[in-house]
C-alpha positions in Angstrom: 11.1 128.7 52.2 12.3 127.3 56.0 8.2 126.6 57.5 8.1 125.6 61.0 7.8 121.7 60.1 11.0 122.0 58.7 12.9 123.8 61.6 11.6 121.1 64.1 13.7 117.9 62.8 16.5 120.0 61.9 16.8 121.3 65.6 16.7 117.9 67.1 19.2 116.8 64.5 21.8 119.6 66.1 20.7 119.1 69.4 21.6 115.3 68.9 24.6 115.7 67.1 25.3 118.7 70.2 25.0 115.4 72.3 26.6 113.2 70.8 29.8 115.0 70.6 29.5 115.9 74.2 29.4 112.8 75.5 32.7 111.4 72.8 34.9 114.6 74.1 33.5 112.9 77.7 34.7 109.8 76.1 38.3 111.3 74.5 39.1 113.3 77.9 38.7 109.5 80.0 41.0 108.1 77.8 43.3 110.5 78.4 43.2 110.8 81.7 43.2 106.9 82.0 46.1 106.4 79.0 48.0 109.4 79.5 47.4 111.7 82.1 47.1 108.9 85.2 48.3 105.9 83.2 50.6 104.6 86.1 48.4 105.0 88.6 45.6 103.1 87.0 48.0 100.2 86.3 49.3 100.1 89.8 45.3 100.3 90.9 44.9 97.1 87.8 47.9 95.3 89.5 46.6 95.2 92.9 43.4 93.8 91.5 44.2 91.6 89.5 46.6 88.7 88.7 49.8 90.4 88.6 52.9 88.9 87.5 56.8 90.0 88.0 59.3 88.4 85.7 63.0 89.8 86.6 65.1 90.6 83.7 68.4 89.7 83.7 71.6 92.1 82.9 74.8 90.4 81.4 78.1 90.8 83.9 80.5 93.0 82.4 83.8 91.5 80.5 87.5 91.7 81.1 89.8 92.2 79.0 93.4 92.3 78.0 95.5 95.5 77.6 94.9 94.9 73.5 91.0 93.9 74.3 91.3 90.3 74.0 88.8 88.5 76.0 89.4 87.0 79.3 86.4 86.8 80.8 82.4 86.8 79.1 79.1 86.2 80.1 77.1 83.9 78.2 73.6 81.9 78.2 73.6 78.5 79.5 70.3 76.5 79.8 69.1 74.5 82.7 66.9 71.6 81.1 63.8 70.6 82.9 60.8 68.0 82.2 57.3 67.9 82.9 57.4 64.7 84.4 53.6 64.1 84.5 54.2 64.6 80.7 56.8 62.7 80.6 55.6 59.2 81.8 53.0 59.2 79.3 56.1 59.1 76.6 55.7 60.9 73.1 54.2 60.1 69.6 56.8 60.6 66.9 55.7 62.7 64.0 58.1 63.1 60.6 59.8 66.0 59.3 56.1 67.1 57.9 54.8 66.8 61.6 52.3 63.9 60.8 52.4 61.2 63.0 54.0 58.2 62.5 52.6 54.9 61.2 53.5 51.8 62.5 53.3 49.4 59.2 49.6 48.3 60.1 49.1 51.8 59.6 46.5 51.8 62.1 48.9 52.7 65.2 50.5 55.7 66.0 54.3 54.9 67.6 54.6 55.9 71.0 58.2 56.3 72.8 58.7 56.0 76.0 60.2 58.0 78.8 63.1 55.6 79.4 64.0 55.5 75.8 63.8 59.2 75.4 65.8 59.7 78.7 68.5 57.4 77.3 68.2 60.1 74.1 68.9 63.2 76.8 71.6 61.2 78.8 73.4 60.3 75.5 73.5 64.3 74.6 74.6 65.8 78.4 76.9 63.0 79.7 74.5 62.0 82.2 73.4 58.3 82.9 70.6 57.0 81.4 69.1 55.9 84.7 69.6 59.4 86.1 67.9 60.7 83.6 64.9 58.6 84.0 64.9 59.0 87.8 64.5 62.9 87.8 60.8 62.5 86.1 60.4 59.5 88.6 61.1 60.5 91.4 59.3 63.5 91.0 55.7 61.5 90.3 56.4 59.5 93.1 56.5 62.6 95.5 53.6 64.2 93.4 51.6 62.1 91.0 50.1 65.6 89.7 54.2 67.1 89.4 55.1 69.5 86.3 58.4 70.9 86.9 61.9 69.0 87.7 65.4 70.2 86.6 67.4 67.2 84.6 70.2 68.9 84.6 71.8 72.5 85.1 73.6 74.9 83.0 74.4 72.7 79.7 75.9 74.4 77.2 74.6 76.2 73.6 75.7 73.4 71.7 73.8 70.4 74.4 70.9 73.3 74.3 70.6 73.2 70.4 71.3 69.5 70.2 68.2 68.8 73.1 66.2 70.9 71.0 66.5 69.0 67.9 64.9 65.9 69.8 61.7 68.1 69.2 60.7 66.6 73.0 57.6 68.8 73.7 57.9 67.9 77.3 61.1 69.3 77.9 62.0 73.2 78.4 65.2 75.0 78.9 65.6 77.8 81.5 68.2 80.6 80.6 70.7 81.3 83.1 73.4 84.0 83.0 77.1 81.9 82.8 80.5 83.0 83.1 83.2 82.0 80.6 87.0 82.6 80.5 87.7 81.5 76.6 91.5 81.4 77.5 91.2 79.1 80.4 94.0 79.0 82.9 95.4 82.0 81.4 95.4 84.9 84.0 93.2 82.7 86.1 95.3 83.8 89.3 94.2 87.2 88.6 90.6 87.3 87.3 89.7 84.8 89.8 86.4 83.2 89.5 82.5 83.5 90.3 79.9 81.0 91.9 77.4 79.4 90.9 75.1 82.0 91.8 77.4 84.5 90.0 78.5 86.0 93.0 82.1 87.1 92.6 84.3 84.7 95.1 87.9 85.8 93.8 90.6 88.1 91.8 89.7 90.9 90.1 85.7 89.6 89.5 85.5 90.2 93.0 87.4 93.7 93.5 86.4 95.1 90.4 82.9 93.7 90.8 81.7 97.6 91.2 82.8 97.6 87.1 81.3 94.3 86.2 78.1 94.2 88.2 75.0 94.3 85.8 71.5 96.3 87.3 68.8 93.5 86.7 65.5 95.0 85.4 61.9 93.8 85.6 58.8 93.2 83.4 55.3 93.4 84.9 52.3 92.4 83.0 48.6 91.0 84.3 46.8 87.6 83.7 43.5 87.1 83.3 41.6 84.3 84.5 42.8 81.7 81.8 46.4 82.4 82.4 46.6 84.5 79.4 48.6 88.0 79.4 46.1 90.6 79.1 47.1 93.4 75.8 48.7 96.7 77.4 49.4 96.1 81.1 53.2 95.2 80.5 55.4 97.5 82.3 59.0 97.2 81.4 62.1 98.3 83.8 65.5 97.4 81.5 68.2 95.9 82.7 71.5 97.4 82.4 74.9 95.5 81.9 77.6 95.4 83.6 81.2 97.7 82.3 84.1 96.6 80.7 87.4 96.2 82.9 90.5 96.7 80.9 93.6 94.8 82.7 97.5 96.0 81.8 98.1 92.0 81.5 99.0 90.8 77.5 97.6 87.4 77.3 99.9 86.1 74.6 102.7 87.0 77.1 100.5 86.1 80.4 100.2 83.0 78.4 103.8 82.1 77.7 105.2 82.9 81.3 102.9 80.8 82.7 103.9 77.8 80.6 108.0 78.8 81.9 107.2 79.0 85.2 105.1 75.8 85.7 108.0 74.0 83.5 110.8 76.0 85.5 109.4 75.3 88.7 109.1 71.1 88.4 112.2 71.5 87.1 113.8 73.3 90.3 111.0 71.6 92.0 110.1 74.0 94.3 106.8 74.9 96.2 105.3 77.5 93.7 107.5 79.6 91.5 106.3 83.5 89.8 107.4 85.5 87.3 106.1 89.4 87.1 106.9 91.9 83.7 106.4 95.5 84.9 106.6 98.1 82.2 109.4 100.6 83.3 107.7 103.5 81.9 104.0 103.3 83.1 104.5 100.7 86.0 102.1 98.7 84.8 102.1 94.8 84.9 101.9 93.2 81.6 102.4 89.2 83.2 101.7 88.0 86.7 102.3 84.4 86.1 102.5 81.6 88.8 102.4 78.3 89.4 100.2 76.3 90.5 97.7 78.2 89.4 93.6 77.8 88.6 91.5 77.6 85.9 88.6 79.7 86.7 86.2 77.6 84.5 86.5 74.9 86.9 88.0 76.7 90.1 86.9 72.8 91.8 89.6 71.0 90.5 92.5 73.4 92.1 93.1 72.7 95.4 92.1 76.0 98.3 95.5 77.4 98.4 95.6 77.4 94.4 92.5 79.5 93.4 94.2 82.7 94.6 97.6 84.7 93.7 100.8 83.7 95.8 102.6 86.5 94.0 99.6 88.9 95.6 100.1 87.3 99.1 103.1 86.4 100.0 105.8 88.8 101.9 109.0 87.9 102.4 112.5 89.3 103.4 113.9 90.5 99.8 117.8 89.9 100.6 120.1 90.8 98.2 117.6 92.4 95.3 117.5 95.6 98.2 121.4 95.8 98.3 121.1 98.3 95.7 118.6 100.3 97.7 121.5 100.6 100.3 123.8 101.7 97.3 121.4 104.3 96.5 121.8 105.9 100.1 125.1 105.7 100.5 125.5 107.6 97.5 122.9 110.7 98.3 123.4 110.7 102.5 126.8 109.6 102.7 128.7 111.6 99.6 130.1 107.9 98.4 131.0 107.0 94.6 130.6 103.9 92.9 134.5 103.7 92.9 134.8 104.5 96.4 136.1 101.1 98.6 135.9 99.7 101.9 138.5 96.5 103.4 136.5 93.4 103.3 137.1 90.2 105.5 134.5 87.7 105.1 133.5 87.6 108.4 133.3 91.1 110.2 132.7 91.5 114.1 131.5 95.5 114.6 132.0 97.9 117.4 128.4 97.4 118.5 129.6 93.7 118.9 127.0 92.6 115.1 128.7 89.6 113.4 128.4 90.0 110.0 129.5 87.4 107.4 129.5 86.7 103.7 128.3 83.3 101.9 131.0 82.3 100.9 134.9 82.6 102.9 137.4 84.3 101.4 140.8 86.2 101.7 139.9 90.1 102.8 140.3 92.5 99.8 139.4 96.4 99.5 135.7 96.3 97.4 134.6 99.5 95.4 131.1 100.3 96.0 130.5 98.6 92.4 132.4 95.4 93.8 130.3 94.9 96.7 126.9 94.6 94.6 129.2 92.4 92.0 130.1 90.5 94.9 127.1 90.2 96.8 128.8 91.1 99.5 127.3 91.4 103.2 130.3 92.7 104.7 131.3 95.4 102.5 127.3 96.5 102.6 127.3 96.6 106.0 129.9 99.0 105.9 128.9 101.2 103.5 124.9 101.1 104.6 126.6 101.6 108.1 128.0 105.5 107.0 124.2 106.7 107.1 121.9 106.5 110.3 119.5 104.2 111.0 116.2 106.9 110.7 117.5 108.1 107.1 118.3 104.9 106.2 114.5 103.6 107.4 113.3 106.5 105.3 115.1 105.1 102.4 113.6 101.8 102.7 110.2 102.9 103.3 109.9 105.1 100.2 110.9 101.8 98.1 108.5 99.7 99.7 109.4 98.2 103.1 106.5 98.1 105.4 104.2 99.9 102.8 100.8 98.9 100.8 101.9 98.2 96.9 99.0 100.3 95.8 96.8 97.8 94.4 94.5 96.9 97.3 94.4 93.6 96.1 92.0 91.6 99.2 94.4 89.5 101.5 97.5 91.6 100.3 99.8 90.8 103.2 101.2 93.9 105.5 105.0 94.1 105.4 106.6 94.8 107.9 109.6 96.7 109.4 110.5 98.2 112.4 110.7 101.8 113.5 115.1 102.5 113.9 114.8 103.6 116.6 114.0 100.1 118.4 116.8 98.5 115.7 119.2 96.3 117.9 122.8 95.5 117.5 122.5 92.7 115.0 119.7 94.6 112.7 120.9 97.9 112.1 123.5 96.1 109.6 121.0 93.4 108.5 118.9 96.0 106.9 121.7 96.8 104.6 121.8 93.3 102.9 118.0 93.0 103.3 117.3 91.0 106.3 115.1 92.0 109.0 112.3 93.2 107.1 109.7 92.1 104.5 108.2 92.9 101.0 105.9 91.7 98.4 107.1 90.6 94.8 105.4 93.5 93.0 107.7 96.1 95.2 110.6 94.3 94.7 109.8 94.8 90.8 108.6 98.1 91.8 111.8 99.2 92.9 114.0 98.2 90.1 111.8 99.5 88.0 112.3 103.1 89.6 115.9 102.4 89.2 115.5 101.7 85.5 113.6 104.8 85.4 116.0 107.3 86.2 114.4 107.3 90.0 110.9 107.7 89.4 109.0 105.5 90.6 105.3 105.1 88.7 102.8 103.5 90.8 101.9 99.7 89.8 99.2 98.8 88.3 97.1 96.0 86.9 94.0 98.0 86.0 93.5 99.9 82.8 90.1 101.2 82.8 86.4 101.0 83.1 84.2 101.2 80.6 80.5 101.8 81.5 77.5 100.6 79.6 76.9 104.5 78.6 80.5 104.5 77.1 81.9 106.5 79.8 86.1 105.1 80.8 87.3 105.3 84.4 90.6 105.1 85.0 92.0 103.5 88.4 92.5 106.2 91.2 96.5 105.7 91.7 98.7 107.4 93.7 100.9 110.1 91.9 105.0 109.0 90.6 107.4 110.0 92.9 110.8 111.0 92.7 112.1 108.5 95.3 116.0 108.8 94.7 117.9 111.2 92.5 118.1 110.9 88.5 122.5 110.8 89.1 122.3 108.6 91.7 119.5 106.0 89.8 122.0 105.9 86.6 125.0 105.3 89.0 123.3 102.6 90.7 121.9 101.5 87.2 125.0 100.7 86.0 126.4 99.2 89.1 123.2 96.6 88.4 124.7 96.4 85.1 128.0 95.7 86.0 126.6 92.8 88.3 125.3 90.7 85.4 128.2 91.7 83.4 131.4 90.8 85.6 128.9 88.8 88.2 129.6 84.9 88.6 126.0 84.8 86.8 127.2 86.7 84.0 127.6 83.7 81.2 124.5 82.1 82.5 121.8 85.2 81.8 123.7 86.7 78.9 121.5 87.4 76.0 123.8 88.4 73.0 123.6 92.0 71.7 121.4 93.3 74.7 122.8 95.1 77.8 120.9 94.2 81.1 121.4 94.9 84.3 120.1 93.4 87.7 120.3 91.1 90.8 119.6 88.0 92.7 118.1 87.4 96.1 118.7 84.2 98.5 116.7 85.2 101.2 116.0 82.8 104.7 112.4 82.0 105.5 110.8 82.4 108.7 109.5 79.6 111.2 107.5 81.5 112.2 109.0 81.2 115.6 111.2 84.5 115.5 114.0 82.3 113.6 114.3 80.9 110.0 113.9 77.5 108.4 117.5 75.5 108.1 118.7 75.5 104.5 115.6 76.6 102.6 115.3 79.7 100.7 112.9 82.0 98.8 115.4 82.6 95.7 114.9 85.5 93.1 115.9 86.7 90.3 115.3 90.4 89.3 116.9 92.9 85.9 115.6 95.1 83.7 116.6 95.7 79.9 118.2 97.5 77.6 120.0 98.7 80.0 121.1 102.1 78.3 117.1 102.4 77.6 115.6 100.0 79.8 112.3 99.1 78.5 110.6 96.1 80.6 111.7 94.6 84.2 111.5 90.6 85.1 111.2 89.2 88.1 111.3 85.4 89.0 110.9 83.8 92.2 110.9 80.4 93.7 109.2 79.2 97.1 112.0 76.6 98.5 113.7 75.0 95.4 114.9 71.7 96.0 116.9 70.6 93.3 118.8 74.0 93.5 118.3 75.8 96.6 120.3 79.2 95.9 119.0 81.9 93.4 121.3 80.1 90.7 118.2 78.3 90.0 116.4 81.1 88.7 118.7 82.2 86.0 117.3 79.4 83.4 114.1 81.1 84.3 114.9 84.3 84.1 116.8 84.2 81.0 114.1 82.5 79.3 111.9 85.4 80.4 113.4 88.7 79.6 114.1 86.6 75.9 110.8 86.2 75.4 110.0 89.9 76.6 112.1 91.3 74.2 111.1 89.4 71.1 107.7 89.8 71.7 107.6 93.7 72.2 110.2 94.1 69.3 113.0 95.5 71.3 115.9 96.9 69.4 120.0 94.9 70.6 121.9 97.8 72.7 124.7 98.5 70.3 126.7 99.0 72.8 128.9 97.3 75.6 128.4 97.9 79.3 130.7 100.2 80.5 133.1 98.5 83.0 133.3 99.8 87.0 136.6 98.6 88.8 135.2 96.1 91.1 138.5 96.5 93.9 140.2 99.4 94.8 
């Protein structure tokens, strides 16, 4: 039976408990509001109060690649190592492997090292002084007897990092800094270019593909409280993101190889600088841009200025007899001519507009096929068969292989070449447009436009960019302009075997043969400007340009050389180039032609 003294305690009981769970859901809804519901606003409201610390976290720069994914370029930790000098003065105890101290054999004493002896320790490690070691914690004290930071020394590497760390010096830190590293050194150094020592971009691709490589640097927030110590819960992390992978058309192993040729080619010839470009005939894509001299972008310091970039990038000149076929090509589609078709040659021709024409070398006047001018090299018999079209068709000609126009890789201080409108052609340049005088092209266009011969007359855009790949796996490819149809497939396989018939029946024929393939091509000897509206006496920019097999033509070389000495007409090139298109077709396992080239009559 429930009596009245019995109900009382039990209904304070409820009533308490009623309370008590009151207030905890007061208690539970807080927390919520505080944890969950207005969390970041409670920690911006903590942060402003009290002490607040921002720590930035660092993203790693993206890495390039070759066209197989072999590094080129990494990022990498590297350590600055700094001291405590006020520590440092004081020297160290040593303790054994146990971490007692040691005895000295009183065993009373503890032994003490001191900072000039450990310095001598750090100095031994990273290459420094000993003396210059000492100083940094020196100098410091004596600008600031109470001084706790002072950098020894700046981005050692891993292996100084692990070795400094075994000296167990509790006075010395390390600081991790974001490093660039190009494992292959030298190789493609013209083209990836280089960053500073802030790891700002300064050159080649690191610099115009930097939108690929850059990484997003994220940040960490936490609070302190009064004895320096990071208060549980108030860390706020922002992550960094790294940078993409850049994929470049360049094949190191190759990249590698025609660098070693040219730089050995080009003290040989001893000329000012010397290239050599492979361009895929297919895709237009550059598998080797290799020059000489050239930097390594691990130490970009130790090139000279004019080194650290790519010559083959930013240097026009007038392409001379490597365009002859591009007058071929016109002569054939505007002005209804045949390979076979001839013209009467004198090696010196005066025209009816009163232009002097001559040829290199003198000799008796003979009637040259089409076929037998470009076998020839011939100025005169060009003339006259570039002179059968008009000047505004044969601009147009010209333009759409490259004269005057951008070569589509927007590479920074890529020079503007030039040529000038036809209609403002005078006497004297309406014919020296035929044999590739009076206006200017880059290396890669020159490559460019054999390569669209090769190609049955399409011409595929070049390239030195595969792709970019982003942190989130998603692959850009390059934005480049569409293949164009620049001369007919007939005419390109006419001309094609013209370029054949050069290296066959040419005077360079014995010299570039390489047994059981059929190639086909041309050399240039063109005159360099004095920049005064005239041309330097009796130095040339010499080239070298052919594609092969020529029945399937797989891969086009091109050398050059900036003012050979030893040899100052493009005869020098043919070691070079030889060498090259060997190496080219070993290396990508090219099948011999079978075949023999087919023979045009060179005179009529």
């Amino acid at each position: 039976m429930t009596t009245r003294a019995t109900r009382g305690p039990r209904r304070r009981t409820v009533v308490a408990l009623a309370v008590v769970l009151v207030v905890l859901i007061a208690f539970v809804a807080r927390l919520i509001d505080i944890q969950v519901v207005n969390a970041s606003q409670h920690v911006d409201d903590a942060f402003s109060k009290g002490m607040r610390v921002t720590s930035t976290l660092e993203g790693a720069r993206g890495s390039i690649v070759d066209t197989h994914g072999t590094p080129l370029a990494t990022s990498i930790l590297r350590y600055d190592v700094v001291v405590d000098p006020m520590l440092a003065e004081k020297g160290m105890s040593l303790r054994d492997e146990n971490g007692s101290l040691v005895k000295e054999d009183d065993g009373k004493t503890t032994v003490r090292v001191t900072w000039p002896e450990i310095a001598a320790q750090i100095a031994e490690i990273t290459g420094q002084e000993a003396a210059e070691v000492q100083a940094v914690a020196d100098d410091a004290i004596a600008k600031d007897a109470g001084s706790r930071w002072a950098r020894i020394k700046r981005s050692v590497s891993t292996a100084e990092f692990r070795a400094l760390a075994d000296l167990q010096i509790p006075f010395i830190s390390f600081d991790p800094v974001a490093s660039r590293s190009y494992p292959n050194g030298a190789v493609a150094g013209n083209i990836l270019g280089f960053v500073g020592s802030d790891s700002k971009p300064l050159e080649g691709v690191e610099a115009l593909q930097d939108s690929c490589l850059e990484p997003t640097d994220g940040s960490i927030r936490y609070q302190k409280g009064a004895d320096g110590v990071v208060i549980p819960g108030t860390a706020v992390e922002q992550p960094a993101k790294d940078g993409g992978t850049l994929a470049l058309t360049i094949d190191a192993d190759l990249q590698w190889y025609m660098q070693q040729l040219i730089a050995e080619e080009t003290e040989r010839y001893q000329a000012d600088w010397g290239g050599i470009i492979v361009m895929e005939v297919s895709t237009g894509k550059i598998r080797a841009l290799a020059e000489t001299p050239t930097v390594d972008p691990n130490d970009p310091g130790a090139s000279e200025p004019e080194d650290r970039g790519s010559r083959l990038l930013r240097f026009s000149f007038e392409p001379g007899s490597t365009f002859k076929p591009v007058t071929a090509a016109t002569a054939i589609e505007q002005a209804g001519v045949t390979p076979e078709s001839t013209v009467t040659v004198p090696d010196r021709m005066v025209f009816d507009n009163g232009a002097v024409v001559n040829d290199s070398e003198n000799h008796a006047t003979e009637n040259l096929t089409l076929n037998g001018g470009l076998v020839t090299s011939s100025n005169v018999a060009m003339s006259q068969f570039g002179g059968m079209v008009d000047p505004q068709t044969r601009y147009d000609y010209l333009t759409r292989f490259g004269a005057g126009q951008p070569t589509g890789l927007d590479w920074s201080g890529e020079p503007k070449t030039t040529i000038a409108p036809a209609d403002t052609w005078d006497n004297q340049t309406k014919y020296a447009t035929t044999f590739g005088q009076a206006f200017t092209v880059t290396a890669v266009q020159v490559a460019s436009a054999y390569q669209t011969f090769a190609n049955h007359g399409l011409r595929m855009p070049a390239s030195l960019v595969e792709s970019c790949t982003k942190p989130d796996g998603t692959v850009v490819k390059p934005d480049l302009a569409e293949p164009e149809q620049v001369i007919k497939k007939e005419t390109a396989d006419e001309v094609s075997l013209m370029l054949e018939n050069v290296f066959a029946q040419g005077t360079l024929a014995e010299d570039i043969a390489l047994p059981g393939y059929r190639m086909g091509g041309k050399t240039g000897t063109a005159q360099i400007s004095d920049g005064k509206g005239g041309y330097k006496p009796n130095t040339y920019f010499t080239s070298l340009v052919g594609f092969a097999p020529a029945e399937d033509p797989k891969y086009v070389v091109l050398t050059v050389f900036d003012e050979p000495k030893k040899q100052r007409m493009s005869s020098a090139n043919r070691s070079v180039f030889k060498k090259a298109m060997a190496q080219v077709l070993t290396h990508y396992r090219v099948m011999p032609s079978g075949s023999e080239t087919p023979l045009l009559p060179v005179t009529g």
